[in-house]
N, C-alpha and C positions, 0 to 999 in steps of 0.2 A: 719766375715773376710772381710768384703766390697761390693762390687759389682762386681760379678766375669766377666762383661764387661770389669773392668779396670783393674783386673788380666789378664785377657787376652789379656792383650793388652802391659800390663807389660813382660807377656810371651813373646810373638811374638817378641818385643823389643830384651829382653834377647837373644833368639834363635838366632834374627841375629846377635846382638852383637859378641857369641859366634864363629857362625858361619863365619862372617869378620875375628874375633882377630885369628883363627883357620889358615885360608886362607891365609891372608897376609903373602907376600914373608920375610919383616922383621917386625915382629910386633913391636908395641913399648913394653919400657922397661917400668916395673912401676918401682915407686921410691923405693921401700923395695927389688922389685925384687926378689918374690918366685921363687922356684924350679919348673919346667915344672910342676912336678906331682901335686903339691900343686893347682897351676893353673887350671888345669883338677878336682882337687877335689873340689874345690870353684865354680869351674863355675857349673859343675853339681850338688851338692849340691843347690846351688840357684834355678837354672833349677825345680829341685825337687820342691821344696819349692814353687816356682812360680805355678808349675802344679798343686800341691793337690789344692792352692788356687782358680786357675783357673776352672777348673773342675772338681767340684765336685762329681757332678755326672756319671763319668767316672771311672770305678774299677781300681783299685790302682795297679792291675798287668798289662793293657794294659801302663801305665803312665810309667810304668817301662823299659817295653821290648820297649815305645816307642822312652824314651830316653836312653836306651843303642842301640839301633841303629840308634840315632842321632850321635850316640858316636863313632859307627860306620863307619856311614859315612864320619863323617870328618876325621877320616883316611886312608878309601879310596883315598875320594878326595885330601888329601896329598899325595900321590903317584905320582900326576901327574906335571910330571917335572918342566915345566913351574914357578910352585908356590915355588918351592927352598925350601919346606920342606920335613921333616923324619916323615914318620909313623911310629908308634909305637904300637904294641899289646898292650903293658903295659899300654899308656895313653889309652886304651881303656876298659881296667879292670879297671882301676883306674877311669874312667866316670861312669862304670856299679857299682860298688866297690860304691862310692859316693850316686849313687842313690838309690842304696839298703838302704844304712844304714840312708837315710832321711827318705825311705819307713816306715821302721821297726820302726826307732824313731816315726814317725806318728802312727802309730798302737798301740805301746806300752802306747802312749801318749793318744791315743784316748779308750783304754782300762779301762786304769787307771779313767778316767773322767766319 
């Protein structure tokens, strides 16, 4: 799978990425323009996908609980007025919801092999 330097690095990228497009008071629009949720389920799908890459050697349940409370936290931190957005429980089963099912596809996937 490469060199998990440049996974990691790809991670860290994504994270903030995530974590900007999250934050901004009006994010931009893409051109197809999903639905929030789709949004949340893309970006943490990736997330996923980035992390097993990155760290490999890191149990697959820490990678989990650690991006559902990345998932977390950015709706916390949308709470706070300033930033002009909506927290939402839902986009945050729908981050945890995402990750799981990269988890489990990896497992399955690695099972099978």
């Amino acid at each position: 799978m490469g060199r998990p330097v440049l996974w990691r690095w790809a991670f860290a990228a994504a994270v903030v990425a995530v974590l900007v497009m999250a934050l901004l008071p009006a994010p931009p629009k893409l051109p197809t323009d999903p639905s929030d949720k789709v949004q949340h389920l893309l970006a943490f799908a990736v997330l996923s996908l980035l992390a097993l890459a990155a760290f490999r050697q890191t149990p697959w349940l820490a990678i989990g609980l650690g991006l559902s409370a990345f998932g977390g936290l950015i709706e916390l931190l949308q709470l706070i007025p300033p930033l002009h957005r909506d927290s939402d429980l839902i986009d945050w089963l729908v981050d945890t919801g995402a990750v799981a099912a990269v988890l489990l596809g990896a497992a399955l996937s690695r099972r099978r092999a």
